[in-house]
Every structure is written in structure tokens, then in C-alpha cells.
C-alpha positions in Angstrom: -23.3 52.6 61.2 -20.1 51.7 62.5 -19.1 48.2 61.6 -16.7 45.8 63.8 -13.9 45.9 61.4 -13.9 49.6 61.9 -13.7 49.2 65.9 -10.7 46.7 65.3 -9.0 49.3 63.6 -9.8 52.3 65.7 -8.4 49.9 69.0 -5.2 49.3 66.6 -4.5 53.1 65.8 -5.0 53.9 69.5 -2.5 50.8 71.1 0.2 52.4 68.4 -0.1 55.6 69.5 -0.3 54.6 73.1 2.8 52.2 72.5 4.7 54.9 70.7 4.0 57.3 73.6 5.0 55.1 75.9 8.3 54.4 74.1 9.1 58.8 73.6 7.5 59.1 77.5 10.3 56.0 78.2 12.7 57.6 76.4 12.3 61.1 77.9 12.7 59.8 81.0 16.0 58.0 79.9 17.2 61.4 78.8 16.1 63.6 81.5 16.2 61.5 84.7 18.6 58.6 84.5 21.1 60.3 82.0 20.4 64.2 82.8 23.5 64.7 84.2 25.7 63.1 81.6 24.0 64.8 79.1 23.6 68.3 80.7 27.2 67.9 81.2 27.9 67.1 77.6 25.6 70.2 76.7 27.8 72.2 78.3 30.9 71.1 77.3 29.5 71.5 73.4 28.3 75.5 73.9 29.0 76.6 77.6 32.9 78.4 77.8 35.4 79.4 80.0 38.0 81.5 78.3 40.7 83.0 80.1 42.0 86.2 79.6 46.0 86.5 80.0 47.2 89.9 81.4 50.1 91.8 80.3 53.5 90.9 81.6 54.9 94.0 83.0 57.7 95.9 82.3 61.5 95.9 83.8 62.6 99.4 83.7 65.8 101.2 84.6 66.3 104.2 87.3 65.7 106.8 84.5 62.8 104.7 83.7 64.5 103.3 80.2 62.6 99.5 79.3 64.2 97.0 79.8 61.8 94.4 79.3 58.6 94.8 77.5 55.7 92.8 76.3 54.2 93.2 73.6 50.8 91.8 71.8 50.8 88.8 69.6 49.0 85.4 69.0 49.2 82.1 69.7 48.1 80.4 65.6 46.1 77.6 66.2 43.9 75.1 64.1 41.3 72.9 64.0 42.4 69.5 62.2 39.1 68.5 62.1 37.6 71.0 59.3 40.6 70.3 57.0 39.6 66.8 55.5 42.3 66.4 52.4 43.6 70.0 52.2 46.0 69.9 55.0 49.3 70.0 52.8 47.8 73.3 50.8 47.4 74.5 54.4 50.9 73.6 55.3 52.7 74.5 52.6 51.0 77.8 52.3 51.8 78.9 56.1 54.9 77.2 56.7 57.1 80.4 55.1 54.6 82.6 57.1 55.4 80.8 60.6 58.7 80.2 59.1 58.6 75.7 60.6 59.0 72.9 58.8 56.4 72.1 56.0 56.4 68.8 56.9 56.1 69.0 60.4 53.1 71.2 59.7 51.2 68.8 57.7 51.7 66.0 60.5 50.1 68.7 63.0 47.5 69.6 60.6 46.7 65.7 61.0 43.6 64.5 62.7 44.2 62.5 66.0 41.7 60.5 67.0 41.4 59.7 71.2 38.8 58.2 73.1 36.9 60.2 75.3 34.0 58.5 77.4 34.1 55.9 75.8 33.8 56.9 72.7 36.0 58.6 69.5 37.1 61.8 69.5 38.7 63.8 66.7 41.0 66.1 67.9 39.8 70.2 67.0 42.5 71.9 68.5 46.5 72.0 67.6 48.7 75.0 68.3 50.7 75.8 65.6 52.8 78.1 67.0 53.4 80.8 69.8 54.2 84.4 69.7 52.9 84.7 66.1 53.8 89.1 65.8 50.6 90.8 65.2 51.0 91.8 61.9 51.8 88.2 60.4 48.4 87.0 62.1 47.0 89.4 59.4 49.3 88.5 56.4 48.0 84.6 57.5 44.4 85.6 57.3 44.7 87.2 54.4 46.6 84.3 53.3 43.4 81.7 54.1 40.9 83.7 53.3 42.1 83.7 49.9 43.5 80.2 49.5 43.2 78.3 46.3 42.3 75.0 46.0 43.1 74.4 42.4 39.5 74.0 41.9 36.6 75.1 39.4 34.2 76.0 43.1 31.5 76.9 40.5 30.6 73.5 39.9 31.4 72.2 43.4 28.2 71.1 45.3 26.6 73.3 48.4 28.4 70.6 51.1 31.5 71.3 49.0 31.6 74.9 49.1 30.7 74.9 52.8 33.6 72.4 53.5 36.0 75.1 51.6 34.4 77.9 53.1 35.2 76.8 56.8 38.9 76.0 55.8 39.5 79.2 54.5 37.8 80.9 57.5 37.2 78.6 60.5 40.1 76.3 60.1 42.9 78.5 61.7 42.2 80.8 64.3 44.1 82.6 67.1 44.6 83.0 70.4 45.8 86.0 72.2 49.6 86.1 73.3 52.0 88.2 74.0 56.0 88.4 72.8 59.0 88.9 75.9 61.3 91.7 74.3 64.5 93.1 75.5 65.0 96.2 73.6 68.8 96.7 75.0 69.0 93.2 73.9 71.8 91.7 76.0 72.7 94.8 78.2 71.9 93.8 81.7 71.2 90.3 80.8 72.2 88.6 84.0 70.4 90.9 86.1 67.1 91.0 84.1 67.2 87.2 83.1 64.7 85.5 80.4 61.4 84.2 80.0 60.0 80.8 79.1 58.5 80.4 75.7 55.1 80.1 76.2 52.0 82.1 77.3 52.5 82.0 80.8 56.2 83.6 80.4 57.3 82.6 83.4 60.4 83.7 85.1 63.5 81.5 84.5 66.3 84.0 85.6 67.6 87.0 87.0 64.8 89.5 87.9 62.1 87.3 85.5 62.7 85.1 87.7 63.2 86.7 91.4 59.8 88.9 90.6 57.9 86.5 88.0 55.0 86.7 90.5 54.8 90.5 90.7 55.7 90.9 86.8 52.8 88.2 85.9 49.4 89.6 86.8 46.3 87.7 87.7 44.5 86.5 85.1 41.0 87.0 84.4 38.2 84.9 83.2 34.9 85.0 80.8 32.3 82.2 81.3 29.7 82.6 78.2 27.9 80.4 76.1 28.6 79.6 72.1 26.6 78.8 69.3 26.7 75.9 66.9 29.1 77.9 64.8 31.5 79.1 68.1 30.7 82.4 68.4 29.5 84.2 71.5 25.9 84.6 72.7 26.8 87.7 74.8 23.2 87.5 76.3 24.7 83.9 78.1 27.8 85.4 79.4 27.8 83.9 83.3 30.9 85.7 84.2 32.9 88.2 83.1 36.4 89.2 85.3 39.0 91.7 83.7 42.1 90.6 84.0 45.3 92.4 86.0 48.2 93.2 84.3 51.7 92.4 86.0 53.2 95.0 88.0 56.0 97.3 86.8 59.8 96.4 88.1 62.0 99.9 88.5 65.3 99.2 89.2 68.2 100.7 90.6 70.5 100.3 87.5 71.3 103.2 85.2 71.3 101.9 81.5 73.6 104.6 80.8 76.0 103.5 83.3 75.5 100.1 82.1 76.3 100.6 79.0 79.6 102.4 79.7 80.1 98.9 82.1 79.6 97.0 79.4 81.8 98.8 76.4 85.1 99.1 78.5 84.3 95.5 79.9 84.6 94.3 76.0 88.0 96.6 75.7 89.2 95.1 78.7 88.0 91.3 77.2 89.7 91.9 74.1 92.8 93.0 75.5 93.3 90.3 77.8 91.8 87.7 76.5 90.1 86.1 79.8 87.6 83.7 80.6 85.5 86.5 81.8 85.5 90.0 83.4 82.7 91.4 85.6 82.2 94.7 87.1 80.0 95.9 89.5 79.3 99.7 90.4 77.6 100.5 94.1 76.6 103.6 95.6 78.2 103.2 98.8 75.7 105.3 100.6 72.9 103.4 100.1 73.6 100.1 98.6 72.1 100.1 95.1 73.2 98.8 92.3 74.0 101.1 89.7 75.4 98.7 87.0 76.4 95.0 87.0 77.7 93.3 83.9 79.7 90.3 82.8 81.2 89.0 79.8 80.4 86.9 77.9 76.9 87.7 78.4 73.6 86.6 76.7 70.5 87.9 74.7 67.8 87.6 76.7 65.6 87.5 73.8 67.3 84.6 72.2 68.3 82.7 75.5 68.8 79.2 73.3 71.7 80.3 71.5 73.8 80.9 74.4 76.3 78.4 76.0 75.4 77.8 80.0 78.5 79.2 81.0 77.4 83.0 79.3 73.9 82.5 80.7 75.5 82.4 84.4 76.0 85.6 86.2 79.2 85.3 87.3 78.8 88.4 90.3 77.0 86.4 92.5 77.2 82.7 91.6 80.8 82.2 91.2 83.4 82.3 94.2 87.2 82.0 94.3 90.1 83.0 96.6 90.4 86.9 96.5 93.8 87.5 96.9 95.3 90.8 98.4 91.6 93.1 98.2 91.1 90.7 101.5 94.1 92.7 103.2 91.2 95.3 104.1 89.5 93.1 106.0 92.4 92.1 108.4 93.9 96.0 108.8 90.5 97.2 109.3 90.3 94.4 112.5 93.4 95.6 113.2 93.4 99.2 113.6 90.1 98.7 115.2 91.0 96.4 117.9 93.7 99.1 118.3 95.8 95.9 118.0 98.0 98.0 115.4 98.2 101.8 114.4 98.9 103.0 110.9 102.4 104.0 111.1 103.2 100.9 113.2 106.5 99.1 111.5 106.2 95.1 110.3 109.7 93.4 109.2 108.6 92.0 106.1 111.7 89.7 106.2 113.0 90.4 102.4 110.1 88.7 101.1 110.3 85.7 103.1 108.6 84.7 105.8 108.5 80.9 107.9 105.7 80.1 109.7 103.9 76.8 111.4 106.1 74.6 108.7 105.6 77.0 105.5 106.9 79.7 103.8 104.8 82.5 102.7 106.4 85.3 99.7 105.8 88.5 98.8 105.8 89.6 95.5 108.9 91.8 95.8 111.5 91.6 98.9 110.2 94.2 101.6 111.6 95.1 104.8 110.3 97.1 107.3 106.9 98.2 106.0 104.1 100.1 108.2 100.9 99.2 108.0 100.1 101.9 106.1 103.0 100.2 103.2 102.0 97.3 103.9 98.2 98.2 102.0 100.6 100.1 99.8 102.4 97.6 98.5 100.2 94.8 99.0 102.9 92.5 101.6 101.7 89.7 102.2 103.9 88.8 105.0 103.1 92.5 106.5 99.2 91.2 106.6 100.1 87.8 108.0 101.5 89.4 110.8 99.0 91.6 111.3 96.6 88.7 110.9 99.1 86.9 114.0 98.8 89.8 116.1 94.6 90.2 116.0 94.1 86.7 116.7 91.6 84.2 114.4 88.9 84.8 116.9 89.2 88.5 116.2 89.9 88.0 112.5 86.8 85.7 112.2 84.5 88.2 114.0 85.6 90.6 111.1 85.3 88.6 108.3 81.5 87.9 109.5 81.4 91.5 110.2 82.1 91.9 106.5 79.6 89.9 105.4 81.8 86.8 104.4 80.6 83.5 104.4 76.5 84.3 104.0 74.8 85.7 101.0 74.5 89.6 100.6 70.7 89.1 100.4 70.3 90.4 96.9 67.0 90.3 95.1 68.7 88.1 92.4 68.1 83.7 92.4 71.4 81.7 92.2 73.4 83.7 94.8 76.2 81.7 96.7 77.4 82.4 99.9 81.0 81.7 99.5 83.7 79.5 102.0 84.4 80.6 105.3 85.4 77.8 107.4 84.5 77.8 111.0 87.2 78.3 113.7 87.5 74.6 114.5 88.3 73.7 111.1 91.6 76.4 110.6 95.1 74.7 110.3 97.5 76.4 112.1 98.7 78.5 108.8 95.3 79.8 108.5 95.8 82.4 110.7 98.8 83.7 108.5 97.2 83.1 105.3 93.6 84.3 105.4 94.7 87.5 105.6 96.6 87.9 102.4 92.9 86.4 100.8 93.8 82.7 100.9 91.5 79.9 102.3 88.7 81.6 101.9 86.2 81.8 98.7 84.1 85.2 97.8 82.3 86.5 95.3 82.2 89.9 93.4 79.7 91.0 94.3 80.4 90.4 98.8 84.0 91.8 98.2 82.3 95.0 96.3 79.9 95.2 99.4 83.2 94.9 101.8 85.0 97.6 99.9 81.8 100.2 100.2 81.5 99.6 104.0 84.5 101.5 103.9 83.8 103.6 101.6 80.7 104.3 104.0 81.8 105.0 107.3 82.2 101.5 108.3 78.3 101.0 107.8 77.7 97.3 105.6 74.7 97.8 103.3 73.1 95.3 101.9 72.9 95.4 98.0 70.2 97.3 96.9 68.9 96.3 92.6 65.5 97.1 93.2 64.1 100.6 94.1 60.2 100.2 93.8 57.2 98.3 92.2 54.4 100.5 90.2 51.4 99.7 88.7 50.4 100.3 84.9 49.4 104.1 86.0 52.4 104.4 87.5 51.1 104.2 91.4 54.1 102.8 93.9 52.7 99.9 95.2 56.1 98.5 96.7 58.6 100.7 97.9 61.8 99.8 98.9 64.5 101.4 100.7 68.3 101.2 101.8 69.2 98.4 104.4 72.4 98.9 107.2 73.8 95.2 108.0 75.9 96.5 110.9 78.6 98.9 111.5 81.8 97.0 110.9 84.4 99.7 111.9 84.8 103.2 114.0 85.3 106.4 112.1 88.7 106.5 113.4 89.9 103.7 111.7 87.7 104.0 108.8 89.6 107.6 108.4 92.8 105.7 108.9 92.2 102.5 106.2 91.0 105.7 103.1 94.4 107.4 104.2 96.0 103.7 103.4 93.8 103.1 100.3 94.7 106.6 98.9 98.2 105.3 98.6 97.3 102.3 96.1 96.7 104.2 92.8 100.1 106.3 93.4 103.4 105.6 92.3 104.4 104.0 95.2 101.2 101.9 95.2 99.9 98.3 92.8 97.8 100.3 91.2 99.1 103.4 89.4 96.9 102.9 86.6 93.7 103.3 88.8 94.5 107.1 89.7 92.1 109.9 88.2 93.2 113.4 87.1 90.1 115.2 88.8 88.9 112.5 91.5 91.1 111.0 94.5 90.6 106.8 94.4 90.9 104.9 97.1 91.2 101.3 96.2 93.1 97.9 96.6 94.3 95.5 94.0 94.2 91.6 94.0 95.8 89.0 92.2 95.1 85.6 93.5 96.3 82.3 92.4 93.6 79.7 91.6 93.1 76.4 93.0 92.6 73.0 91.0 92.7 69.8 92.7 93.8 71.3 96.2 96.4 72.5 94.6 98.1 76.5 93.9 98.4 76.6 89.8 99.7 79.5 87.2 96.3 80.8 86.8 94.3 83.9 88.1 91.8 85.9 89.8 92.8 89.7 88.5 91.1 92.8 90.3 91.0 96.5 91.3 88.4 98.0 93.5 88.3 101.1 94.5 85.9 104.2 95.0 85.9 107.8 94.5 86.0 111.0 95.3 88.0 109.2 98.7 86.8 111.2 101.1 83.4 111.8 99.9 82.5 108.6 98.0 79.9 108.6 95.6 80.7 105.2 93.7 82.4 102.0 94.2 83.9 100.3 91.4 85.0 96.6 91.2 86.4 95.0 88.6 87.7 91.5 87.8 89.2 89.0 85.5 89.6 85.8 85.4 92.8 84.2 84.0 93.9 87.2 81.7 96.2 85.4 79.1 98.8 88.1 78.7 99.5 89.4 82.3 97.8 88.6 85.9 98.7 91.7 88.5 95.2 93.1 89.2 97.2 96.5 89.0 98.4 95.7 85.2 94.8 94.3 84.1 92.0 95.3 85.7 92.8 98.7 87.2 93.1 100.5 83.8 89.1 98.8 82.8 88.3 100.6 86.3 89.9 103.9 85.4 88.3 104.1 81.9 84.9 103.0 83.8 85.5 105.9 86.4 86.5 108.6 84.2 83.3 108.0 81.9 81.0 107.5 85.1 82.4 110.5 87.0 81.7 112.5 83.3 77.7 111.0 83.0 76.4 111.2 86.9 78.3 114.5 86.7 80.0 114.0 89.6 81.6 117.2 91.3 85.4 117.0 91.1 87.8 117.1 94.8 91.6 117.9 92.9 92.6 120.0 90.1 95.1 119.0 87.9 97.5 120.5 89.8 97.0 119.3 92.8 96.3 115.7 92.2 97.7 113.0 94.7 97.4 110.1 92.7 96.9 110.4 89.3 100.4 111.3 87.2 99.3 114.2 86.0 102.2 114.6 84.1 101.6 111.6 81.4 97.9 110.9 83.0 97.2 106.8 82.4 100.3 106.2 79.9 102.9 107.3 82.5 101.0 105.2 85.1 100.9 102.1 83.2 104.3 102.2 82.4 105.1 102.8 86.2 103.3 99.5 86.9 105.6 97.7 84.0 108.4 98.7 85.7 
């Protein structure tokens, strides 16, 4: 028989249990109603991931298909601070020598940080260590951990112990994937293929990096899975799963080989004269593209850093300056096309002097009667003034636009300038007389390069071609691009007329004796131009020859330039034997076929070949 005391315990047990269920029932509905959003959220962040999958920079190559830029696999070493607890400095000091950083700086990242996040602390778990880590030093650091010693007897270390050793060794450091930015050539062609910024995006910072860091990137791809408690992958979870797409493939239209003969007789040239810098630039007149460009002092692209500012600009298409007597083409050219003079026409080049609105402009020796013809010849400056006179500024402006002056060549290279040329309204009245002789206006190389091989092409203006097509990774053209006319500057009558003029240049008569080649006629025009600092003419120049060959049947234009050689400044002294050393090894690798003999050359001296020509231009 049940008894009351019984019954008062019976009613007890089942309030509790009715209380308690009340209280999980309560607190389920706390958890899965009120907060189920937090806390789904929070689930989420613990085990559900999103990892994204970097593609593969792609390459830079050259015409011949030579890399130029290449990525290559490596890792981003990271760690999690959190699984160290008071072993950090072993850490440090065993993988500073490995990522060759500071020790110390290594045991202050190895350091816990602890932020607040909702409300609440958070120990940091993730700390990069360092970027670009080369595969094969990711292994020699896991080998590294996985054997580190902890100057401890383990075998009489507790289970939590062990387990708190265990996950240093193996869980502590980890990697990402990355990828390393290398420039085989090292610094040939570093202005045109620029650098990459140090991290895992590698973006674009200059040069072609730069100008196609969208097409060279790729698209990245994504995984969205699900972890466990110990990180690793429940591949049953994965939500998502998108492969990523490598960067596409930059061919240019640069020759390395060509480059490199560029480059070689530009550092001759650099020694010999001792300038601030010397560029070159070689063009296929045809067509436009860009076979080499180079300046010194240059860069490694693959140590960027270490390089002043000044050697990291590229000179060819972001530095102007007055260009002296190569501008003479433009003026004859507007000349003999306007019929306003004819080649054998006769100029009094007044002894060298020459008055006119209030100055005095000089030539460089005391000429007479000159024809036009002479006066490219001999470079007068008081024969092109005259010209200039007798076309008219409204007729010489149409031509320097028609050239291409004043606006940028459109090249597929960031930091171009566009050069000075003022507008009508703004000429004095010596303008007219000076321009012509390459005064009062500012170009580039690379524009007065582009000038020269509209000549050299029929009177046709191309616009500068460095890029020929974009492939994919199995080698599918995805971009194509082709050669661009600008306008048609000149008829082929006076084009025919301005090569007969050029042709006279590297002969002994001519500035440039020193130009001429034994197998190949040149056609080309010197330059020495004063500079300008404060608004004012000083003893300093611009140096330059350019010029393009075989002259009647052009296959390559050649400029080259100094700025301030130390020793000499007559573009025909200094920079017309670096252009002759650069033709006769470029006509010798493109294989180009021969116009003269050697017996029946019209402007090289056969006789003493480039010795007897420089010491012509001494004279």
C-alpha cells in the first residue's frame, strides 16, 4: 500500500523533471529560434569554407616565342599563433635562416594577438610569414617541424602535452599556394615588360605587367566545402567547386635576339661616352612593330627595389626634349610636298649667319649656297629656316600633326607622353624659323622613330606596334592584332626625293659618315640639340642618328640617342657609330638580303670601312 510520504515524493520527482524540461525546452528555443541565426552563422564560420583558388599568371613571350616572364609555383608560409603556446622562439629561430627574416621579427609574428570579435575575444590563428616561399624550401621547412626538438624528455610528458607538441610540429605552420614572377632574361627588355607587385595577386605595376595585368591575371576560381574539427576537408560537403582560369599568354613583337644585340652595343656606347642615358629603338617600317626597345640604365625586373626611379623609367616614351636637326625631315618633307621647294632648289645659307625677326640663328659650319638636297646633307640650319619661311607655319603645323607630333603614338605601353607642340596662336615670330631646325618643340624617341619610318614607308605613319597576339595556355589566338596606318603624310614623289637626300647623310659629304654600311645603303639624319634649363640654351645635349636600311627597300629603322655624352655631342660623332654596330649585327641575325657590294657602295668608305669614317667626322 502506497503511503502519503510516497505520493509526496513521486509529485517532487515529477515537478523536477517537468521544471528541468521546461528549462532544456526554454533553452532550445533560445538556441534555435531567438539566436538561430547568430549561431548558424557562427557554425558556419567554424567548419563551412570558401577557399579560393589563384590561377597562373601568364607568360610574356617574345616573337620567336622566348619567355620573358614566367610564373612559377610556390607558397605563401603561414602560421597559426594560436597552437604555439611558449615555443614560439624555437619556431622562430629554427625557420628564420630557412625564410632568410629577422629572428626577432619572427618571434613577434609568431605572437598571439588578441581582437574582439562580437563582442567577445579572439586569438588571432592566422599570420603570414612570408610570400613566395620556392617550392622546394616549403619541404626543407616541413621537414624542419616535423622534426623539431623541444629539448624535452616527451616520454614522460602527459597525453595534453604530447598533443600540444604534436600540433606544433604539424599543424602550426601550414601553406598556402602562390606563385613566384620570374624574368629569366633578367633585365633585358625591362622597360617594356615592367614588374609585378609582391604579393599573390601580382598585379601589374609597369610596362606590359602593367598595360595587360588584366589579360595576364586570369579569373580566379573558388571551392565552398565544409571542415572538420581538425581543418581538413569533408569532400562529401563540398557546395561549390569552380576551376580556376589561368592568365592569358602575351606574344610580343620584340625579338630577344635583336634585343640583346640593342642592349650590348647600347652598354659600349654608355661606356664610351659616359651619358646620362642612351636608348634605341628598332621598327619595322612596314608594319609598325617593335622589334627591340632598350635603355640604359635599365632595371631587373625581378628585383625592382634595388633600382633608383630614374633606371626604372623608360626613357622612349616618357621623356621628351628638343630634337635638334632629325626635325629637318619634317619641314623638307612639307616642303617638297607642297611643291613649295624642289630638291635641287639653291638657299643662301649666309656664311653661317642668318638675322631674322630680332635674332640670329648659326649653323654649325659657314655655308653658302646649299640646295635642299645639302641642306639635309649638311644639316643647315639656316637652309631649314628658310625653307620653314617659305612653307608657311600653317603648312609647317599641318605637317608636324601629320607626323604625329604633339599626341601620343598610341602604344600599348602606360606612362607615354605626348610631347610640346604649341598651337599656332602661341608661336613668336622666330618660331617659324626655328622649329624647323628642331627647336621649340619637345619629342620623344620613340614619335621621332615613328616620323623617320613614315619615310622609310612610303609616306604611310604607322602606329607602333609591341604587341602581336594574345594565346591561351594551349596556345589558341584569342586576340589578334594587326598593323595600323595613321595617315599618309607624303606623296611617293617626294618621299623618293627626301631617301635620295637621306642617302647623302652617312657619306663623306654628310654628319654622319660613321653610320654608312659596307653591304646595306642607310638613309638617315643626325641630331644634336642643345638642352634647355630654366628657359634658357646651356652646353648640354640631346645626341642622335636615325636612320634605316637597305634605303630603298627598308626593312628596319634604327634610332639611337644620348643624352649629354661627356666626351663629344655631334649625334654624327656619338651616336651614329652605336647605330652602325647595331645595323651591322641586325642586318647579320634577321639575315637581311644585301643592296651594294663592296665595290659599289655609296656610303660606306669602303676603303677603311668605320675607322676611316670616324676620322672623316673628326675632321
Amino acid at each position: 500500500m502506497i503511503v502519503a510520504t510516497q505520493y509526496r515524493k513521486l509529485y517532487l520527482l515529477t515537478f523536477g523533471l517537468g521544471a528541468a524540461l521546461a528549462v532544456l525546452g526554454g533553452r532550445l528555443v533560445d538556441l534555435q529560434v531567438v539566436h538561430h541565426d547568430e549561431l548558424r552563422a557562427l557554425a558556419q564560420t567554424n567548419t563551412v569554407r570558401t577557399i579560393t583558388q589563384q590561377p597562373i599568371r601568364g607568360q610574356i613571350l617574345d616573337i620567336r616565342g622566348n619567355p620573358l616572364a614566367t610564373s612559377l609555383p610556390a607558397k605563401t608560409v603561414c602560421a597559426d599563433p594560436s597552437l604555439l603556446g611558449d615555443h614560439r622562439a624555437i619556431v622562430a629561430r629554427v625557420l628564420a635562416p630557412l625564410l632568410q627574416t629577422d629572428e626577432a621579427w619572427l618571434a613577434a609574428r609568431l605572437t598571439p594577438r588578441v581582437t574582439e570579435v562580437n563582442g567577445k575575444p579572439h586569438t588571432s590563428q592566422y599570420v603570414i610569414l612570408k610570400n613566395k616561399v620556392p617550392l622546394d624550401t616549403w619541404e626543407k621547412i616541413k621537414q624542419t617541424m616535423a622534426h623539431l626538438s623541444f629539448g624535452l624528455d616527451e616520454s614522460k610528458l602527459k597525453a595534453r602535452e604530447l598533443t600540444t607538441l604534436r600540433d606544433v610540429r604539424n599543424k602550426a605552420v601550414f601553406a598556402e599556394d602562390d606563385q613566384i614572377r620570374i624574368y629569366p632574361s633578367q633585365r633585358l627588355a625591362a622597360h617594356v615588360l615592367g614588374f609585378v607587385s609582391n604579393d599573390k595577386q601580382q598585379t601589374g605595376l609597369s610596362g606590359i605587367e602593367l598595360a595587360f595585368n588584366t589579360n595576364l591575371s586570369g579569373v580566379a576560381g573558388w571551392r565552398k566545402t565544409e571542415m572538420d574539427k581538425h581543418q581538413h576537408e569533408l569532400v562529401a560537403y563540398r557546395d561549390e567547386d569552380v576551376a580556376p582560369r589561368d592568365g592569358l599568354n602575351v606574344i610580343l613583337t620584340l625579338d630577344a635576339g635583336l634585343q640583346n644585340i640593342v642592349e650590348s652595343e647600347l652598354a659600349v656606347g654608355m661606356e664610351k661616352h659616359n651619358p646620362i642615358s642612351v636608348s634605341c629603338v628598332v621598327v619595322r617600317p612596314r608594319t609598325g612593330e617593335i622589334l627591340a626597345m632598350a635603355t640604359l640604365p635599365n632595371f631587373d625586373p625581378n628585383q625592382p627595389g634595388h633600382s633608383t626611379m630614374d633606371a626604372l623609367r623608360n626613357r622612349v616614351i616618357s621623356d621628351t626634349a628638343e630634337p635638334g636637326s632629325t626635325f629637318k625631315i619634317v619641314v623638307v618633307t612639307g616642303g617638297l610636298n607642297e611643291h613649295t621647294v624642289s630638291l635641287y632648289e639653291k638657299f643662301d645659307c649666309g656664311m653661317g649667319h642668318f638675322a631674322y625677326a630680332g635674332r640670329t640663328l648659326h649653323d654649325h659650319e659657314p655655308f653658302g649656297e646649299l640646295t635642299v638636297e645639302q641642306i639635309i646633307t649638311k644639316s643647315s640650319n639656316i637652309g631649314a629656316a628658310k625653307i620653314g619661311i617659305k612653307l608657311g607655319e600653317n603648312k609647317l603645323y599641318d605637317y608636324i600633326q601629320a607626323f604625329g607630333f604633339g599626341r601620343r603614338t598610341g602604344i600599348l605601353l602606360p606612362g607615354e607622353v605626348a610631347g610640346t607642340v604649341h598651337p599656332l596662336k602661341s608661336w613668336s615670330l622666330v618660331s617659324i624659323a626655328q622649329i624647323p631646325m628642331g627647336q621649340g618643340v619637345t619629342v620623344t624617341p620613340l614619335q621621332m622613330v615613328m616620323a623617320m619610318s613614315a619615310i622609310a614607308n612610303h609616306g604611310l605613319l604607322m602606329r607602333p606596334m609591341l604587341v602581336d597576339r594574345l594565346e591561351d595556355t594551349s596556345g589558341k589566338v584569342a586576340v589578334k592584332y594587326n598593323p595600323q596606318p595613321v595617315r599618309q603624310v607624303a606623296g611617293a614623289e617626294t618621299i623618293r626625293d627626301m631617301i635620295t637626300a637621306l642617302k647623302t647623310v652617312p657619306t663623306r659629304d654628310g654628319t654622319a659618315v660613321a653610320a654608312g654600311l659596307e653591304h646595306y645603303t642607310v638613309a638617315g639624319k643626325t641630331g644634336t640639340a642643345q638642352k634647355v634649363e630654366h628657359g634658357q640654351y646651356v652646353q648640354k645635349f640631346f645626341s642622335s642618328f636615325i636612320g634605316f636600311f637597305p634605303a630603298d627597300n627598308p626593312e628596319i629603322c634604327i634610332s639611337v640617342v644620348m643624352d649629354e655624352p661627356r666626351d663629344s655631342h655631334y649625334g654624327g660623332l656619338v651616336a651614329a657609330p652605336v647605330f652602325h654596330a647595331i645595323a651591322e649585327r641586325a642586318a647579320n641575325y634577321l639575315n637581311l638580303k644585301p643592296d651594294i657590294g663592296p665595290d659599289t657602295s655609296t656610303n660606306y668608305m669602303a676603303a677603311g670601312g668605320l675607322d676611316t669614317a670616324m676620322r672623316i667626322v673628326k675632321k
